[in-house]
Structures are given as C-alpha cells and as structure tokens.
N, C-alpha and C positions, 0 to 999 in steps of 0.2 A: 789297786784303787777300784772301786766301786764303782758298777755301770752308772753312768752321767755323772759321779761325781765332781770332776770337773767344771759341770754345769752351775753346782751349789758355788752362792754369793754369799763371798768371807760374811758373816755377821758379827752383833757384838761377841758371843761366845765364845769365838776361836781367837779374838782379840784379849779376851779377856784370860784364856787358854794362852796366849805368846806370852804374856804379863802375869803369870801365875807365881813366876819363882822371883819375884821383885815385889819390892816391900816399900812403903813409907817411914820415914825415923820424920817426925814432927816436934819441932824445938818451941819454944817459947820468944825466942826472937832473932832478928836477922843476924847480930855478932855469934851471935851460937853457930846459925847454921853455917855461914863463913867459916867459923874457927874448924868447925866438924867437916866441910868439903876438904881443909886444907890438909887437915890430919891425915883423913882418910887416904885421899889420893897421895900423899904422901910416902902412904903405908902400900899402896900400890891396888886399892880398894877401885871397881869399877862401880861409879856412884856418879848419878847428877842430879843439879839442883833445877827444879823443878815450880811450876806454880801448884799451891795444894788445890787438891778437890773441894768445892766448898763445906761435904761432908766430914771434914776432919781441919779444915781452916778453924786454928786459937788465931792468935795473937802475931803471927809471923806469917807473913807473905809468901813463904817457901820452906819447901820440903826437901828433902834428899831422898832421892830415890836410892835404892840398894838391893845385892842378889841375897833374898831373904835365905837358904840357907846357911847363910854367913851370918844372920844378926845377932846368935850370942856374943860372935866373936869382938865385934861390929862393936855391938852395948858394951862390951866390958872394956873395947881400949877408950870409948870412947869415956865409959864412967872416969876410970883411972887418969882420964887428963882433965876432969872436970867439967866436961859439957855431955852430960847425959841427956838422951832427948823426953819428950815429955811422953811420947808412947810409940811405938812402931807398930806397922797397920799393913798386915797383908793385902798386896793386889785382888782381891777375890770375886771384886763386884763389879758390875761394867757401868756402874755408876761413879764407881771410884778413877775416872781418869782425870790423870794428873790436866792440869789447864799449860797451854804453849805458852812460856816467855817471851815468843819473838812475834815480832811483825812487823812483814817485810812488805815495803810500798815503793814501785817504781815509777818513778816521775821524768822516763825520758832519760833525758842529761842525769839525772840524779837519781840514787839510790837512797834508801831510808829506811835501818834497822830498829826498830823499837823493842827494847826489853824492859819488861816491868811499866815502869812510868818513864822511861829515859828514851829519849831520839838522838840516832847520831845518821848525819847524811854524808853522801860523799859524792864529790865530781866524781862521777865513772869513767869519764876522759882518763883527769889527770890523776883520778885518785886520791883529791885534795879532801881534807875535810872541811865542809863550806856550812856544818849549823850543828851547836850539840843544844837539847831543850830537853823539858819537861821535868818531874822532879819538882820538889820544894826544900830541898837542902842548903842547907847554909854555903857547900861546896860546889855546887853547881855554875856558879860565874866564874868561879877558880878557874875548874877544868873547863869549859868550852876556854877560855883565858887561855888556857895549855895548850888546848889541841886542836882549834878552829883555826885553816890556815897550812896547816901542815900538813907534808904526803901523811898517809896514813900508814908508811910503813916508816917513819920518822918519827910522829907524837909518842907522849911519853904513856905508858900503859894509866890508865885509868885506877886499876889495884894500887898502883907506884905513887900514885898523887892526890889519889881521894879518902874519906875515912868513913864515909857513910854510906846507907841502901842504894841510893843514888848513886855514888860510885860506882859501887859492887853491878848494881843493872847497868851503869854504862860499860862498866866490864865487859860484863857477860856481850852484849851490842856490838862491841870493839871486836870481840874475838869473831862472834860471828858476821861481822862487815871484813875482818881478815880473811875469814874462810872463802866468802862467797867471792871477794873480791880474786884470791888466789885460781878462783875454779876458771875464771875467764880469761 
C-alpha cells in the first residue's frame, strides 16, 4: 500500500469501482420485474431489486440489479420465459446509483419499515404488527386486514395474499422488518 494511502477518503470512484461488475436489466413494468426476481433466484442468480437511477427510470419503479458478466446468460433465460427486459445498463457511472427502498424510522416503542410507497410498523416489545399504510391499491385494506394485530412471525406473507406493487413493496418491508427484528 502506498505511503498515506490509508489516509485517502473512499470517494465516488472506488464506489463506483465496487459496482463495476453489476449491471441494471430495466423492465417495462412491475409484473415483469416480479416474474424476472422469481425466475432468476430461482435459477440460483444473485440479483436484487432495487429503486432505478432516475437516469434510466421508464415506466417501472424498479430495477434488478445483476453480476453483469452473467447478462448474456441472464437475457437469454430470461427472453426464453417471455419477460425480456427493455435494456441492461452497466454500473459505470457514479451517477448511476441505484435509490434505497427502505426507510427505516424509530419511534421508541415502535419500529417503522417503509419500502417503496408501503409502511409496516411493529411493537418492538411484543413484535406485534400495530399499522400497515401507504400505497393506493385496491389490496391494501385487505392486507393490513391480514396482518395488523398479529406477532409478525405469525401474519401471513404479503407475496401469499397480495397481487399488486403494493404488495410486492409490502413484501420487500415484511422481510426486512423480519431481518431487523431477528438481529435484536
């Protein structure tokens, strides 16, 4: 290592250097990118879905991130099941970072995960889920219906009983309100 190198503060380059071999696949709409996470990991592909850059934001709200020397392989299982994406877009720019899903607010007593447009809070005590909001989907009264009220290792998965964005962002919320919750 290079005299005082140590002293050098990570900048965007060496950020944008970690994120070099990781690509964008940008769909056309949310049932797409849903079908294509499922496939993939499926297929045993390390991919996450992601909010897009606004530089490459169409029509869908999210992205799949992917290890770009994989994307021929990537594009062709994904053509041959029918959800080819609208383009894939290397990491290259340190303007191109993906936007966080989550956002996480501690209120005390209560914890409060936000993915996308979706809120799910929970008693930190007892681990109760005490409020699901946000959203404008038809399914939204459903699932807080479902899941307000119950431990959160009891409610029934959000993927299990929803059909829409909404869902799918309470998803994503649920799992990470499981993760965070497990860590304590």
């Amino acid at each position: 290592m290079p005299l005082f190198q140590f002293l050098k503060r990570k900048g965007s380059n060496e950020a944008v250097e970690e994120r070099a071999d990781r690509g964008f696949l940008v769909f056309e709409n949310t049932s797409e990118v849903i079908q294509a996470e499922n496939l993939l990991k499926k297929k045993g592909w390390e991919i996450r879905v992601m909010g897009p850059p606004p530089e490459i934001r169409s029509g869908c709200d999210l992205v799949i991130e992917f290890p770009l020397i994989e994307e021929l392989k990537i594009i062709k299982i994904l053509q041959d099941a029918g959800i080819p994406p609208l383009q894939a877009v290397p990491v290259t720019s340190p303007l191109l970072q993906p936007v966080d899903l989550f956002q996480i607010r501690d209120f005390g007593r209560y914890l409060m995960v936000q993915a996308a447009n979706m809120k799910l809070t929970v008693d930190k005590e007892s681990l109760t889920i005490v409020n699901i909001s946000g959203g404008g989907c038809p399914d939204v009264p459903y699932l807080a219906e479902q899941m307000v009220g119950k431990l959160l290792s009891e409610a029934p998965s959000p993927r299990e009983i929803g059909h829409t964005l909404c869902g799918y962002a309470l998803q994503l919320a649920y799992e990470e309100m499981r993760r965070r919750c497990s860590q304590s």
